[in-house]
N, C-alpha and C positions, 0 to 999 in steps of 0.2 A: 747450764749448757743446753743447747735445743737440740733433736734430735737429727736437725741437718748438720747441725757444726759436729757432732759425734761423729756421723757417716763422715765426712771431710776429713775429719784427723784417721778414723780407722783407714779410711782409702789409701792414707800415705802411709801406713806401719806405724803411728800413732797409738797408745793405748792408755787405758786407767792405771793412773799409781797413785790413789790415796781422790785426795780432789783435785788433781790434775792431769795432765796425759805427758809422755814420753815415748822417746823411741829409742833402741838403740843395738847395736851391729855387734858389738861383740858382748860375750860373759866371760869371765874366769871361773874356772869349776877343776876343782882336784890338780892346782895350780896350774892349769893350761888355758890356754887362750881359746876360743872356741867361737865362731861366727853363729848368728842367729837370722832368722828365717821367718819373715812373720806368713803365716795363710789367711784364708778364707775358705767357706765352702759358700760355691754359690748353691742357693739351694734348690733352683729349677732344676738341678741337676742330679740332683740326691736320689739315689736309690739303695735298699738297704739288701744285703746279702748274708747268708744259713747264719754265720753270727752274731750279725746285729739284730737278724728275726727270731733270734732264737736270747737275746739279753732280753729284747721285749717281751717275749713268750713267758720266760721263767720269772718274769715280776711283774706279771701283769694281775698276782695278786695284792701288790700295793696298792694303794691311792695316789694320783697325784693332780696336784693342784698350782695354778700358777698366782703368786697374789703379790701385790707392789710389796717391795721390800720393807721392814722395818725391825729395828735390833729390838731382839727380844734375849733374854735370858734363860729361855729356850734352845733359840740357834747358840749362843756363848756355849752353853754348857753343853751342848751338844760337839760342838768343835772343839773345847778342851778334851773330850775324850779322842775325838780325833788323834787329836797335835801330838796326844800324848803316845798313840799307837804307832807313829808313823818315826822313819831314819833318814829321811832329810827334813833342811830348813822349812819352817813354816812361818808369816805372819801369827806374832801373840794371840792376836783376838781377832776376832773379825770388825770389832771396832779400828784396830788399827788399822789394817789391811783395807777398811774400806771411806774412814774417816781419818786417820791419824787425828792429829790433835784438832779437828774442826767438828764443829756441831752440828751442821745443815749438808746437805747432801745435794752437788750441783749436776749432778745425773738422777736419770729416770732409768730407777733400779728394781729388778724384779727380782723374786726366788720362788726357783721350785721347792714346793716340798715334797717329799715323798714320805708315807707313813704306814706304817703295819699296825690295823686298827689304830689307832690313837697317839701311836710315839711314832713319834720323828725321828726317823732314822738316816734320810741323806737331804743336803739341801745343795741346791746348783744356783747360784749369785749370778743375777748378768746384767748389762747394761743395754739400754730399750733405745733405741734411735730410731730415726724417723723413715728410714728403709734397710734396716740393718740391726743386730745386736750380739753384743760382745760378751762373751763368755768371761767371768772375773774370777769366780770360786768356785768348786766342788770338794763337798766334805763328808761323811757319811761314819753311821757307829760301825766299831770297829767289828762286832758282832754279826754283821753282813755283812762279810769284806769279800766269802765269796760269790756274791750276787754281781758283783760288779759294777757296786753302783754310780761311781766316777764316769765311768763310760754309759750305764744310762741315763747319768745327766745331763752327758752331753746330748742325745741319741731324744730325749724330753724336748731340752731348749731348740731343737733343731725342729722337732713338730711343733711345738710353739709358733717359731717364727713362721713357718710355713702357711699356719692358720693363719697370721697375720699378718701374710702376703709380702713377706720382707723379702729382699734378694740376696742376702748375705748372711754368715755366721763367721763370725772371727774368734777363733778358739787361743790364739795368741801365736805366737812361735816355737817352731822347733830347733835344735841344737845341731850344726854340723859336728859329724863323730860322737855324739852324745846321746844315745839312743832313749838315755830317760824319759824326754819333750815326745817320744814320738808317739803314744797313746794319743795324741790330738789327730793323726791321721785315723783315727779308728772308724771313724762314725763312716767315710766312704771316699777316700784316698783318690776316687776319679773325678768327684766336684769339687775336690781341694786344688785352689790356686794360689803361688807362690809370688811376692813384692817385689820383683825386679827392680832394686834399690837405683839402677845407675840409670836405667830407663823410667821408672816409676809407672811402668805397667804390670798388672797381674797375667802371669803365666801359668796354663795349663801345670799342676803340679808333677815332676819328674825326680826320681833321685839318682838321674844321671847329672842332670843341671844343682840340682841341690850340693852332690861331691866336687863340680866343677866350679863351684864358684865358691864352696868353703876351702879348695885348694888356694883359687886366689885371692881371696880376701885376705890368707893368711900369711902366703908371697909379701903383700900389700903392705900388712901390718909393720 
């Protein structure tokens, strides 16, 4: 897939699931129906505030580096210990999650690493398009769990793309009434824009529009 046809699908609420893309409006969760939400940050817009300068501050004695992706036995064994710390659902492996059963990879996929001296302690997975890239995974040992490093990986992939003059970061969607999804607003809530699914335009992000439209979707339903 080339990095414009990526942009194309993310522009519509499109995203990766395995080696292919989908979209879709509802979830069931804790047996309730629940409308989904996909964003974007544009990232001209980005500006970061005392808690995201201050995620950066306190791990800016990591390293980090961004390198094309490739499964190692490293990142596996690093995300088993993840999977195993964590109380909701996760993809097995990151082979599934990023391959299922196929062997070639038809995205241009990066990962951050972040490491203290030598061990890899969180990786951020994302997909590289040709003016945009799409956030897939954040994982990290369970041992730094209070550094926050989910949210600095997002807070990484966002200076990334910046450096490489991209206009977009699609972190995926949020959940109406579901407040789990909403650490995707973190990184800067005022360059997040929302899929106005019936018009298929991105709107300024609001969670007055966000409550009004998870009411009628669900009227709908």
């Amino acid at each position: 897939m080339s990095g414009y046809e990526l942009d194309f699908f993310l522009s519509l609420g499109y995203f990766r699931m395995q080696q292919e893309v989908f979209t879709c409006r509802y979830l069931i969760l804790d047996d309730n129906l629940h409308p989904v939400h996909w964003l974007r940050l544009d990232l001209a817009s980005v500006t970061y505030g005392p808690k995201q300068s201050r995620l950066l501050r306190i791990n800016e004695k990591f390293s980090v580096t961004v390198v094309p992706f490739t499964l190692t036995d490293e990142l596996e064994d690093m995300y088993a210990i993840y999977r195993n710390s964590i109380d909701f659902d996760a993809p097995e492996s990151v082979r599934s999650c990023l391959l299922g059963a196929s062997t070639g990879n038809v995205f241009d996929t990066y990962v951050v690493e972040v490491r203290d001296n030598e061990q890899l302690i969180a990786a951020g997975i994302f997909d590289n398009g040709a003016r945009s890239i799409a956030g897939i995974m954040n994982f990290y040992h369970p041992d730094y769990r209070k550094q926050s490093l989910g949210k600095f990986l997002m807070l990484q992939k966002i200076i990334y793309a910046q450096q490489q003059q991209k206009l977009h970061y699609y972190p995926g969607y949020i959940v109406g009434n579901y407040p789990k999804f909403d650490y995707k607003l973190f990184a800067c809530e005022a360059a997040t824009e929302v899929l106005d699914e019936n018009s298929g335009t991105w709107l300024p992000f609001s969670w007055e529009w966000i409550n009004q439209q998870s009411d009628e979707r669900l009227r709908a339903a």
